[in-house]
PDB file of N, H, CA, C and O in Angstrom:
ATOM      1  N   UNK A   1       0.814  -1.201   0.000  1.00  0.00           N
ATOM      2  CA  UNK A   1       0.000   0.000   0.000  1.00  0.00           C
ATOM      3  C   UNK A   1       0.855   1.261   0.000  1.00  0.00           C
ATOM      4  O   UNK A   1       0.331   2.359  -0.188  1.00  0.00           O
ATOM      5  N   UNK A   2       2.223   1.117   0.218  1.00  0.00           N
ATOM      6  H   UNK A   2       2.649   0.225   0.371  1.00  0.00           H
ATOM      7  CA  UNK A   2       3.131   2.340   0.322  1.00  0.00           C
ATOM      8  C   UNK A   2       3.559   2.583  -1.031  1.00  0.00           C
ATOM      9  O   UNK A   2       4.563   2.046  -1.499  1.00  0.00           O
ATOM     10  N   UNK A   3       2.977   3.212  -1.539  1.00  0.00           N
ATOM     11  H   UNK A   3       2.161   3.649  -1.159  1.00  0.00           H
ATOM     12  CA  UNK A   3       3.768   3.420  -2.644  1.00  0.00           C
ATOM     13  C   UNK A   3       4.160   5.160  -3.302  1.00  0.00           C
ATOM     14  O   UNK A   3       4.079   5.490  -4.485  1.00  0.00           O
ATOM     15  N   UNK A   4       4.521   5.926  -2.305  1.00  0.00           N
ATOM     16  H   UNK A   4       4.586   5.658  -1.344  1.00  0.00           H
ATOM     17  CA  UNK A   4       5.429   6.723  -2.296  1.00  0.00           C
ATOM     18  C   UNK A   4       4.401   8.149  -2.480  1.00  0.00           C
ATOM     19  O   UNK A   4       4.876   9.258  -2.725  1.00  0.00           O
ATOM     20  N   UNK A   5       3.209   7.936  -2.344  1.00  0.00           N
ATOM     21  H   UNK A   5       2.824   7.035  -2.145  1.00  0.00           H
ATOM     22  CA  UNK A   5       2.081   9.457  -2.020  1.00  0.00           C
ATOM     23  C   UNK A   5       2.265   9.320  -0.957  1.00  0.00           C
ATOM     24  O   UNK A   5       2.752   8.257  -0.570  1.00  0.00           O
ATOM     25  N   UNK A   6       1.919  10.440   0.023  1.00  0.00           N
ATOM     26  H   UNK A   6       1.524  11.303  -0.292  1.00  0.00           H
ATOM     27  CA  UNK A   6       1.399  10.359   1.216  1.00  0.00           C
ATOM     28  C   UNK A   6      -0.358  10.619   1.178  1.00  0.00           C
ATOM     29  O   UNK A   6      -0.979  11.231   0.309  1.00  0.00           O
ATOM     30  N   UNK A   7      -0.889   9.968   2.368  1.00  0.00           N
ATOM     31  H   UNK A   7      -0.384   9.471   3.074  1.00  0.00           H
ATOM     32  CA  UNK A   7      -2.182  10.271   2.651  1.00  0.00           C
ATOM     33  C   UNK A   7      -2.333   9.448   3.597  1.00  0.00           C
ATOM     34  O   UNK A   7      -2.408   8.222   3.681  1.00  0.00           O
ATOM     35  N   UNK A   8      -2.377  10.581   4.527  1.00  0.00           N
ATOM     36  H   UNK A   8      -2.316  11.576   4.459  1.00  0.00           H
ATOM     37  CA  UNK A   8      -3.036  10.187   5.449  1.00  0.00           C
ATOM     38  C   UNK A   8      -3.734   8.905   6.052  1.00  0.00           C
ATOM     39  O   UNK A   8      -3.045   8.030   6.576  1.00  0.00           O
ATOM     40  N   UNK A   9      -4.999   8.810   5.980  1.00  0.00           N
ATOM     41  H   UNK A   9      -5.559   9.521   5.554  1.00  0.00           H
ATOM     42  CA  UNK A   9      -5.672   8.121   5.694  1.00  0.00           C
ATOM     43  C   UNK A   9      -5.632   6.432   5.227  1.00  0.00           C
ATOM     44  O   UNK A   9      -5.858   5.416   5.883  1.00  0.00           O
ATOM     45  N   UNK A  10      -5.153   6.686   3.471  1.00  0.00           N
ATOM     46  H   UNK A  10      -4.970   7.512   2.938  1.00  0.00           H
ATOM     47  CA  UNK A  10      -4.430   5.219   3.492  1.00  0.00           C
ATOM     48  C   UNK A  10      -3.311   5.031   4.070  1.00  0.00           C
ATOM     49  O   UNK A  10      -2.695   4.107   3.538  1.00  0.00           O
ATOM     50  N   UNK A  11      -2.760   5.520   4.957  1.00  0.00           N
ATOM     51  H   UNK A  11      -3.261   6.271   5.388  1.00  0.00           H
ATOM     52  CA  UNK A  11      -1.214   5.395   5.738  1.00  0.00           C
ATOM     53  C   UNK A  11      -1.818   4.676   6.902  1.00  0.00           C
ATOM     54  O   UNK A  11      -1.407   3.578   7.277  1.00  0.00           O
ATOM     55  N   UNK A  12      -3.004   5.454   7.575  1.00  0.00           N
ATOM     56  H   UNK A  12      -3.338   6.346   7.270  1.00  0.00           H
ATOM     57  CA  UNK A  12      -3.388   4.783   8.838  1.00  0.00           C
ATOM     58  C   UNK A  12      -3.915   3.231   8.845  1.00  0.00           C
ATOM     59  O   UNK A  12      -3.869   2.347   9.701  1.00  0.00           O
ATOM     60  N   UNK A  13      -4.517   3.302   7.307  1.00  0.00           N
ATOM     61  H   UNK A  13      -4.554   4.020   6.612  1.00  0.00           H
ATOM     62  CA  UNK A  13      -5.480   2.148   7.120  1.00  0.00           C
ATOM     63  C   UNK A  13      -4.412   0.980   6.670  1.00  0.00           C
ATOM     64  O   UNK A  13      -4.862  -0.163   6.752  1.00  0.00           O
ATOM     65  N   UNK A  14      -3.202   1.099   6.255  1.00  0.00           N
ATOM     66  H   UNK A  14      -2.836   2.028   6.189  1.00  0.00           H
ATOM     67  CA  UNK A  14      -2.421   0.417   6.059  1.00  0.00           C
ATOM     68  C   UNK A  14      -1.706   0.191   6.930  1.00  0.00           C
ATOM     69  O   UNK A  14      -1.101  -0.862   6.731  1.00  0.00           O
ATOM     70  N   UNK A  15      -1.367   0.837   8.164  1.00  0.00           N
ATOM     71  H   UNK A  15      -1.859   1.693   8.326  1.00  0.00           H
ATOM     72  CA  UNK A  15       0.004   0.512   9.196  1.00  0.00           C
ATOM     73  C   UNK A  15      -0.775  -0.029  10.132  1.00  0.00           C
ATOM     74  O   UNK A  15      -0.261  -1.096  10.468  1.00  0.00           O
ATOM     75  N   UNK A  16      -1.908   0.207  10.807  1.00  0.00           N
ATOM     76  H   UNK A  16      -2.325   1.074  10.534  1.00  0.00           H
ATOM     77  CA  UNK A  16      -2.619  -0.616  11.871  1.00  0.00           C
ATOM     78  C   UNK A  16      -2.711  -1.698  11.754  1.00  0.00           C
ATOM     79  O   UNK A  16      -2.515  -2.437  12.719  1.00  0.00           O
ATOM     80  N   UNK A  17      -3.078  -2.232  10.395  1.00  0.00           N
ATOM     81  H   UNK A  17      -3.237  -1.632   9.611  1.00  0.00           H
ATOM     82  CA  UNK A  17      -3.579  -3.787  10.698  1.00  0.00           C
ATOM     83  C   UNK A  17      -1.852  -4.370  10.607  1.00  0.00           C
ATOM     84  O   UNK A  17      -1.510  -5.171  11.477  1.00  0.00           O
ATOM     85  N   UNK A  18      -0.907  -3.982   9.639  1.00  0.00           N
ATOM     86  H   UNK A  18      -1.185  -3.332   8.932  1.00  0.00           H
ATOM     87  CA  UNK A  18       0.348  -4.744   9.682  1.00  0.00           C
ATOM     88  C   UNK A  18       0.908  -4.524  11.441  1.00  0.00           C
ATOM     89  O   UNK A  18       1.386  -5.467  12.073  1.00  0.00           O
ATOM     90  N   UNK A  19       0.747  -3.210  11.995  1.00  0.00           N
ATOM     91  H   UNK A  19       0.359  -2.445  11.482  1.00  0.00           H
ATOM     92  CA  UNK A  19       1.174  -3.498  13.563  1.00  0.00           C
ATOM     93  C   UNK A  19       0.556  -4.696  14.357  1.00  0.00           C
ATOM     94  O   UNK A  19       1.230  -5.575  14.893  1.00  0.00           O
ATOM     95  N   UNK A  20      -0.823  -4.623  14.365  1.00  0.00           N
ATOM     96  H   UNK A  20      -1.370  -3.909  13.929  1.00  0.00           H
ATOM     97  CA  UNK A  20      -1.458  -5.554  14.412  1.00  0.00           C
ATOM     98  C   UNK A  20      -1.214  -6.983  14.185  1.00  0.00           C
ATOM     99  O   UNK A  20      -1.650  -7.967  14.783  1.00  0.00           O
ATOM    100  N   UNK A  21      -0.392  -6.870  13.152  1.00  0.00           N
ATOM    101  H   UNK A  21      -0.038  -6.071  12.667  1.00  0.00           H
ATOM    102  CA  UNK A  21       0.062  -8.797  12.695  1.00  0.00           C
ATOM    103  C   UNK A  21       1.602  -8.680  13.597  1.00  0.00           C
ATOM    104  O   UNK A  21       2.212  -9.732  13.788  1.00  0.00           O
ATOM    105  N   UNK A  22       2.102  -7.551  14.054  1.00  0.00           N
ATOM    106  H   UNK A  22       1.606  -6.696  13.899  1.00  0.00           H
ATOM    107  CA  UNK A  22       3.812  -7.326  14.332  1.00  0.00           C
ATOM    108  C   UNK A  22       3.741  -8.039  15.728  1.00  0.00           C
ATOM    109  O   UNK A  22       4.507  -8.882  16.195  1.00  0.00           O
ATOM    110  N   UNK A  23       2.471  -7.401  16.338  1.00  0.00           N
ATOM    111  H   UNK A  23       1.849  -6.716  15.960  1.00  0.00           H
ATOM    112  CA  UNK A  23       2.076  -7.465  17.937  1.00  0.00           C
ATOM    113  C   UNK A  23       1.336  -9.133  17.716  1.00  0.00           C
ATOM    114  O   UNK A  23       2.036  -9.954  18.309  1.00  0.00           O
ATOM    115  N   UNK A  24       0.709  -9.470  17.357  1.00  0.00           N
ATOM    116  H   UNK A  24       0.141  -8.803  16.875  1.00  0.00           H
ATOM    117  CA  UNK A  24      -0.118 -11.182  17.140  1.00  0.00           C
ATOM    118  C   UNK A  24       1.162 -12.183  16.851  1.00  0.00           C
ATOM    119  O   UNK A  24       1.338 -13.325  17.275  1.00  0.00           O
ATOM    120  N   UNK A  25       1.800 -11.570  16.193  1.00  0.00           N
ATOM    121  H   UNK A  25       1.657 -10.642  15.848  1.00  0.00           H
ATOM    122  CA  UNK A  25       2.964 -12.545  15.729  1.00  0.00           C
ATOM    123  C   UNK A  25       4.482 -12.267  16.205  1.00  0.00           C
ATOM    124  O   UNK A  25       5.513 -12.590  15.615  1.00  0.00           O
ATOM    125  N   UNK A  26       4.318 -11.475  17.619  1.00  0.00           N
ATOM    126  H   UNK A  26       3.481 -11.213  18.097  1.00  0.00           H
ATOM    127  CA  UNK A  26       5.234 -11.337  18.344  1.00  0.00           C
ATOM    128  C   UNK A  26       6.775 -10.711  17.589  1.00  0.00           C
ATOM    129  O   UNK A  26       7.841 -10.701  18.204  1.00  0.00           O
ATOM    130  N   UNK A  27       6.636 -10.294  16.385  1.00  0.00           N
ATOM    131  H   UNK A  27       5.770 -10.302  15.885  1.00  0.00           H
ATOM    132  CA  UNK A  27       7.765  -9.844  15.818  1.00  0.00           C
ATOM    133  C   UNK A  27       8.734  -9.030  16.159  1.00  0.00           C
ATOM    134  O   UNK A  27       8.332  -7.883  15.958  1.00  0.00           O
ATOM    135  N   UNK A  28      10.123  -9.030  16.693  1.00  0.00           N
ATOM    136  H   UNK A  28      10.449  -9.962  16.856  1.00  0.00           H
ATOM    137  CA  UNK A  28      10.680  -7.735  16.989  1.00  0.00           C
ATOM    138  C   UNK A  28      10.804  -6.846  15.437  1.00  0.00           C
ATOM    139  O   UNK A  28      10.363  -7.088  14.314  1.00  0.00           O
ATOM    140  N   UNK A  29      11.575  -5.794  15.969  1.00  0.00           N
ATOM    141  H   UNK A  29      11.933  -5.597  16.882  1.00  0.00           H
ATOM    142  CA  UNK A  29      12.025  -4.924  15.375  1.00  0.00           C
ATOM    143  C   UNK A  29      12.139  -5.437  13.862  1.00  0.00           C
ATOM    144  O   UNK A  29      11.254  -5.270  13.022  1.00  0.00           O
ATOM    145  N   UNK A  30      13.083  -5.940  13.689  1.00  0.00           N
ATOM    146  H   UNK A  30      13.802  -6.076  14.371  1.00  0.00           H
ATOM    147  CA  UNK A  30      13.991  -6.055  12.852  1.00  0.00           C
ATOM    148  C   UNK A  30      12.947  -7.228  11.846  1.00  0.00           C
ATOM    149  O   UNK A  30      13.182  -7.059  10.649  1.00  0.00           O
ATOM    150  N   UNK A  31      12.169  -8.038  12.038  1.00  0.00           N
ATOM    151  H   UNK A  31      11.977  -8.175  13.010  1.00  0.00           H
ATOM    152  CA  UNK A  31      11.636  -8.826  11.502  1.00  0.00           C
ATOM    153  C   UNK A  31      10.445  -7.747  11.065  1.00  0.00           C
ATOM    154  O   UNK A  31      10.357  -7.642   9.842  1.00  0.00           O
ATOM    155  N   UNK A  32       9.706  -7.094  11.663  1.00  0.00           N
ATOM    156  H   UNK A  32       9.778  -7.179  12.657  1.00  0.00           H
ATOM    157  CA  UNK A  32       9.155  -6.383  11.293  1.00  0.00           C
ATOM    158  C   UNK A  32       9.007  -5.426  10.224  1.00  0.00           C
ATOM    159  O   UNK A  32       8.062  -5.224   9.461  1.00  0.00           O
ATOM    160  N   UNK A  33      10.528  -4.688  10.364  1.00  0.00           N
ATOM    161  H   UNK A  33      11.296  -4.851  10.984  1.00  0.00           H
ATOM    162  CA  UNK A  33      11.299  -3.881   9.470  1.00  0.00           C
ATOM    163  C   UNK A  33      11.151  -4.638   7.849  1.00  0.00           C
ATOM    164  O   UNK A  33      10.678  -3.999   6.909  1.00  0.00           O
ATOM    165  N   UNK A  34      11.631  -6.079   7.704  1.00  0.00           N
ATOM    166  H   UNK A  34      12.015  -6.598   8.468  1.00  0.00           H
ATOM    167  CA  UNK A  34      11.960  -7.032   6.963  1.00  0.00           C
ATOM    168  C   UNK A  34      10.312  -6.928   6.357  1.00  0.00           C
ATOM    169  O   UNK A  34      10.116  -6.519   5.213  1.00  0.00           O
ATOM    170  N   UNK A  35       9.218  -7.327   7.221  1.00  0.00           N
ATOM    171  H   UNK A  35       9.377  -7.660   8.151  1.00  0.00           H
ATOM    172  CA  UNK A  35       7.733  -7.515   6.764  1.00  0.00           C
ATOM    173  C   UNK A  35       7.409  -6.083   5.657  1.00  0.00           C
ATOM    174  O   UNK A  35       7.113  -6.183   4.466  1.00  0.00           O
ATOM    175  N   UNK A  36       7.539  -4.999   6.311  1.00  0.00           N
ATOM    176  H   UNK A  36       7.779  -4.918   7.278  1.00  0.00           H
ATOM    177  CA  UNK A  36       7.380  -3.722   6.401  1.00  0.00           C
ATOM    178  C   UNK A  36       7.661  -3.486   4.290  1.00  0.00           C
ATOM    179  O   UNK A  36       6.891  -3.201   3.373  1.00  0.00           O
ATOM    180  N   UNK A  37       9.308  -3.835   4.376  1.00  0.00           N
ATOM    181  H   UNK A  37       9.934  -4.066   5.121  1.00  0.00           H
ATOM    182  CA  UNK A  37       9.849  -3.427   2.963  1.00  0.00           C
ATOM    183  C   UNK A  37       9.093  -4.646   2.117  1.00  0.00           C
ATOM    184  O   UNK A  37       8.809  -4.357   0.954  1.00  0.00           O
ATOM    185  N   UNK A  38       8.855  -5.537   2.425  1.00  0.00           N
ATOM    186  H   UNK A  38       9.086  -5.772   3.369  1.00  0.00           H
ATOM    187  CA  UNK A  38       7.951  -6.477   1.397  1.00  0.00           C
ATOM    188  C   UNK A  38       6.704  -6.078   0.866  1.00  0.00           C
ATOM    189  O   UNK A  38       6.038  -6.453  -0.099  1.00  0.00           O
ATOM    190  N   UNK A  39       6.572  -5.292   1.672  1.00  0.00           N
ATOM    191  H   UNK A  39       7.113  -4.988   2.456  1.00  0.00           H
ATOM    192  CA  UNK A  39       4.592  -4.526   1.389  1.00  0.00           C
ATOM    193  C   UNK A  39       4.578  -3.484   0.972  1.00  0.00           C
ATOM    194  O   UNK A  39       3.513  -2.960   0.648  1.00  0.00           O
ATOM    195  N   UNK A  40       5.902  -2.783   0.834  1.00  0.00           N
ATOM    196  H   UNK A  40       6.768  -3.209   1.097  1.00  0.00           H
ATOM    197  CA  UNK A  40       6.219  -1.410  -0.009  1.00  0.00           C
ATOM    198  C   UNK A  40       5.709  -1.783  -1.440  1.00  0.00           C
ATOM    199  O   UNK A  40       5.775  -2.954  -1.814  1.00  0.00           O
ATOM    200  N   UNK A  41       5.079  -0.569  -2.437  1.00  0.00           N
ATOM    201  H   UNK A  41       5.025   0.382  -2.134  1.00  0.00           H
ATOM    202  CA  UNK A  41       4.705  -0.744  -3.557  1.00  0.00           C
ATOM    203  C   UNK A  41       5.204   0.771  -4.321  1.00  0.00           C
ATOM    204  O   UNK A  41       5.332   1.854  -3.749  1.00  0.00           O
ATOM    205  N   UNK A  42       5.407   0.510  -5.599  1.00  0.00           N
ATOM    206  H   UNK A  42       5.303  -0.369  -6.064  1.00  0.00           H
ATOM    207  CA  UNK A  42       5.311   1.585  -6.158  1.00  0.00           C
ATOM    208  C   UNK A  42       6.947   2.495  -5.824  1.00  0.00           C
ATOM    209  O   UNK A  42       8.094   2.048  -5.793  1.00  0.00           O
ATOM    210  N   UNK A  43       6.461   3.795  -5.629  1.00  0.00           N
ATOM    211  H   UNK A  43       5.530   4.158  -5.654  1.00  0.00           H
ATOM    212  CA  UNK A  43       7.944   4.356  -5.725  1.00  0.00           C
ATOM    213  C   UNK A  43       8.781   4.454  -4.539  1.00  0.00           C
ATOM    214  O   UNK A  43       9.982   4.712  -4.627  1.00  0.00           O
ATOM    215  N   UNK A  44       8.049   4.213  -3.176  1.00  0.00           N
ATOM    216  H   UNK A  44       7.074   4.003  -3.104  1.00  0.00           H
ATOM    217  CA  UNK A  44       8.126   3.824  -2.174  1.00  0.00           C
ATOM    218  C   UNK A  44       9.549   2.452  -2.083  1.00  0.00           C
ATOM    219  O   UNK A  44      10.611   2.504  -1.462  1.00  0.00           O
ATOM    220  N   UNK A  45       9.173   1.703  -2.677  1.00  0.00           N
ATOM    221  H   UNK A  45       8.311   1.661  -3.181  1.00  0.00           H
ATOM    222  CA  UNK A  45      10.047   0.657  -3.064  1.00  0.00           C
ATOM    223  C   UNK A  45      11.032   0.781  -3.899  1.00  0.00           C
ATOM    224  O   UNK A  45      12.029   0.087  -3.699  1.00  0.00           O
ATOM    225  N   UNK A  46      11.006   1.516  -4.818  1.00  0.00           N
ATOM    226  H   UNK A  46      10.196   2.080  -4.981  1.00  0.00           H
ATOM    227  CA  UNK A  46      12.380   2.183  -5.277  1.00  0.00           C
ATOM    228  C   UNK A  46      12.554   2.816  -4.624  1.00  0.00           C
ATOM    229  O   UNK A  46      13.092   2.033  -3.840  1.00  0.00           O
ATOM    230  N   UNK A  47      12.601   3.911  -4.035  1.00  0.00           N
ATOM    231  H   UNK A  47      12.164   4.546  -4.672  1.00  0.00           H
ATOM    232  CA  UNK A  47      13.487   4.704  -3.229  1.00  0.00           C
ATOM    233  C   UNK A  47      14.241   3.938  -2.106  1.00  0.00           C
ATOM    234  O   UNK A  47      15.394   4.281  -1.844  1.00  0.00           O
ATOM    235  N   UNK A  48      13.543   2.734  -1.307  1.00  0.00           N
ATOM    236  H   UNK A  48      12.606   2.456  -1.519  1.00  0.00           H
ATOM    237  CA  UNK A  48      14.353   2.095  -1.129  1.00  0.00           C
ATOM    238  C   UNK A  48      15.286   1.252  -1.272  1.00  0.00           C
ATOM    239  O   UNK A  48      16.215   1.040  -0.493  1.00  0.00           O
ATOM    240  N   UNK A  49      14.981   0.562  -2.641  1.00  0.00           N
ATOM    241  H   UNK A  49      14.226   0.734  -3.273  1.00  0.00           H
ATOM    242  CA  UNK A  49      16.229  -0.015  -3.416  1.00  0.00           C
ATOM    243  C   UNK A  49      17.395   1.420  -3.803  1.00  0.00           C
ATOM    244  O   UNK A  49      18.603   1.186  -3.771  1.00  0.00           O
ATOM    245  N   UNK A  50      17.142   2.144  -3.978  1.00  0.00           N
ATOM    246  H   UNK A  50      16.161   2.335  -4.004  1.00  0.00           H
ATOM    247  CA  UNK A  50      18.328   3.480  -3.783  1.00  0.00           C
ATOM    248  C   UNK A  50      19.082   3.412  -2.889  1.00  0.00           C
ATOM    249  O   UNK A  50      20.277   3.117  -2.846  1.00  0.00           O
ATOM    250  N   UNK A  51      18.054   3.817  -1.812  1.00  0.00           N
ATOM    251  H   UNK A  51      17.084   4.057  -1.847  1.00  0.00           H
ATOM    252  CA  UNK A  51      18.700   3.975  -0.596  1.00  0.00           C
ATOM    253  C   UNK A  51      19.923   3.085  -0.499  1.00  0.00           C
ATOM    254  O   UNK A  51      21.084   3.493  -0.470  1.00  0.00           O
ATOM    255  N   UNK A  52      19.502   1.749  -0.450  1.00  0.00           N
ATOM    256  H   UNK A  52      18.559   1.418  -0.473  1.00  0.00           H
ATOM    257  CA  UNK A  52      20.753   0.665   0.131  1.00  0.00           C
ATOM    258  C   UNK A  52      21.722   0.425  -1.002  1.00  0.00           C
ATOM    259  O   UNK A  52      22.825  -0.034  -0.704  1.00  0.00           O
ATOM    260  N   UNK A  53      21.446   0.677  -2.256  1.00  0.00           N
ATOM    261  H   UNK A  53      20.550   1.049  -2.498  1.00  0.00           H
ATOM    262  CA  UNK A  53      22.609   0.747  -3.116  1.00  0.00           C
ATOM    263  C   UNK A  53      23.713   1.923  -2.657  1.00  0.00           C
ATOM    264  O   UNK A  53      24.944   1.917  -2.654  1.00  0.00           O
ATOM    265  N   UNK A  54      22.535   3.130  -2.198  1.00  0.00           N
ATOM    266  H   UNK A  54      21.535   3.135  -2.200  1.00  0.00           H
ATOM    267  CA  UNK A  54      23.673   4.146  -1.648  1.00  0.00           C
ATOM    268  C   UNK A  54      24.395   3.690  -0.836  1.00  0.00           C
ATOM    269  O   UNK A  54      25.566   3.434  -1.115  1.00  0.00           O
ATOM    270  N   UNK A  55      23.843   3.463   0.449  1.00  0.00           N
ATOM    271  H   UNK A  55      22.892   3.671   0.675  1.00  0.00           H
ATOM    272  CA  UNK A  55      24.561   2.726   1.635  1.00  0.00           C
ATOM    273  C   UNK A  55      26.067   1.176   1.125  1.00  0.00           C
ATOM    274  O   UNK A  55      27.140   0.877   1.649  1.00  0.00           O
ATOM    275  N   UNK A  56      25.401   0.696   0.065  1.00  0.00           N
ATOM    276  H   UNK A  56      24.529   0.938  -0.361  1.00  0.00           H
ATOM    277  CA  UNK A  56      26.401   0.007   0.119  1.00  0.00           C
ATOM    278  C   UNK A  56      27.967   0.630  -0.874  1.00  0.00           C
ATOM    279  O   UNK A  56      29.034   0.045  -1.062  1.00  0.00           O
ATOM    280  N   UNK A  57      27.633   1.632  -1.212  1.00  0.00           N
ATOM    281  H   UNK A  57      26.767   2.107  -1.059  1.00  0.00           H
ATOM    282  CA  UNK A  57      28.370   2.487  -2.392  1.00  0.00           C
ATOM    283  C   UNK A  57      29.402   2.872  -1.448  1.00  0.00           C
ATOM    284  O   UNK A  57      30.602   2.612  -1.537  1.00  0.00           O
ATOM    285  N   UNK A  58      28.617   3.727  -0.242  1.00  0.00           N
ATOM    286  H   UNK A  58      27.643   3.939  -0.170  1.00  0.00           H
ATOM    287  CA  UNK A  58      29.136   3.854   0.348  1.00  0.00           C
ATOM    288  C   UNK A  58      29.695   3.929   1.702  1.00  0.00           C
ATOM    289  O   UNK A  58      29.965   4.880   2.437  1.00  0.00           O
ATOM    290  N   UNK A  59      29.836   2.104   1.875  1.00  0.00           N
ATOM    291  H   UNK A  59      29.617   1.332   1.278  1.00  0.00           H
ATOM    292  CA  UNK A  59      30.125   1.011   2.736  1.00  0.00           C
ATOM    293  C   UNK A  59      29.585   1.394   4.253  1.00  0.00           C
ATOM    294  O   UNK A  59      30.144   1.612   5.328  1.00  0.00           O
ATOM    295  N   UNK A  60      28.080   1.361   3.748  1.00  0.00           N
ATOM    296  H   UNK A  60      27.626   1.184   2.875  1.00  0.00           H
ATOM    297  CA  UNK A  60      27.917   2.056   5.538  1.00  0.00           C
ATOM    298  C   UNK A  60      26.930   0.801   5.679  1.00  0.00           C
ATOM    299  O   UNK A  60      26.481   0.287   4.655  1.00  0.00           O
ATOM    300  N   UNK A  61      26.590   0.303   6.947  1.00  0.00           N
ATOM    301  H   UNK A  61      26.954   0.720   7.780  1.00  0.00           H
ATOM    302  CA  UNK A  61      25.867  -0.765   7.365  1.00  0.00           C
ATOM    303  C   UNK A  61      24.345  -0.587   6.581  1.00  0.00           C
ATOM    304  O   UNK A  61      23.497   0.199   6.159  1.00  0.00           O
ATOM    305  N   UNK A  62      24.685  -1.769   6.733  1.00  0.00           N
ATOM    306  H   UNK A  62      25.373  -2.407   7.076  1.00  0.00           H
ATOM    307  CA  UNK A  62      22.436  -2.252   6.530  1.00  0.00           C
ATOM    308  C   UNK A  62      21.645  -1.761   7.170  1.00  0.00           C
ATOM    309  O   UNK A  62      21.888  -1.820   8.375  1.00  0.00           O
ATOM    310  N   UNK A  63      20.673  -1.230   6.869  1.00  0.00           N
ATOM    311  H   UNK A  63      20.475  -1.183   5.890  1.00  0.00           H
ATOM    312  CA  UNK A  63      19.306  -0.561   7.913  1.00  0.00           C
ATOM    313  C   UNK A  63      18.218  -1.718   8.121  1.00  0.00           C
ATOM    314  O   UNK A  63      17.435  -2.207   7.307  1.00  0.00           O
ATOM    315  N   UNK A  64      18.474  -2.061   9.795  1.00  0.00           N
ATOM    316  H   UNK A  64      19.111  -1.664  10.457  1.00  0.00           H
ATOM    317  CA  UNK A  64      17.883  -3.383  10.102  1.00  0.00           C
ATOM    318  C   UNK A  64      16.513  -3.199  10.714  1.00  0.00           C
ATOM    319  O   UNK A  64      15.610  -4.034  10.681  1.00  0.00           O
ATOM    320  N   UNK A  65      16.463  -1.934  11.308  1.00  0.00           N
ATOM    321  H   UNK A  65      17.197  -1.255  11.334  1.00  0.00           H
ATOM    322  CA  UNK A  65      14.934  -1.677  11.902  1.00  0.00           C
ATOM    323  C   UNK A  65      14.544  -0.110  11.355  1.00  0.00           C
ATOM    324  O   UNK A  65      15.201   0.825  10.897  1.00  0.00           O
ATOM    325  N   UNK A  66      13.435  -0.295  11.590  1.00  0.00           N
ATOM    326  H   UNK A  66      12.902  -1.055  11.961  1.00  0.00           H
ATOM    327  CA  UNK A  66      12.578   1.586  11.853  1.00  0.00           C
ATOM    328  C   UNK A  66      13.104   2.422  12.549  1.00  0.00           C
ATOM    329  O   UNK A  66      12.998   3.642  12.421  1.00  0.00           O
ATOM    330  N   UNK A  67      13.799   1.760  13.452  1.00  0.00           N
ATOM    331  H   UNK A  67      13.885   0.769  13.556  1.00  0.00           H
ATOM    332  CA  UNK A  67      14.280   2.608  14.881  1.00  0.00           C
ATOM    333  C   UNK A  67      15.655   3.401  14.113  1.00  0.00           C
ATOM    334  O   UNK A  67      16.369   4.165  14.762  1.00  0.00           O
TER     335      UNK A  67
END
């Protein structure tokens, strides 16, 4: 559902129920994080394939959680 608009709205209607599965399915952080980028759509998801090409360009660690 992320796919790189903001609104409100579908932001709320989309992050509750996945917290919802984070908290039911006891997930920390980092597994979460992992759930999180799988459900990215759209440009949302490229920007994060950027991102970590940047990061690895220029040799800085993996981004393992939200936090």
């Amino acid at each position: 559902m992320l796919d790189g608009n903001f609104n409100l709205k579908r932001y709320l209607d989309w992050v509750q129920p996945m917290e919802r599965i984070f908290e039911l399915k006891e997930y920390n952080d980092e597994k979460s994080f992992k759930m999180v980028i799988l459900k990215m759509k759209g440009y949302a998801s490229l920007r994060h394939e950027v991102l970590k090409r940047n990061r690895v360009r220029k040799a800085k660690a993996k981004i393992r959680t939200l936090s």
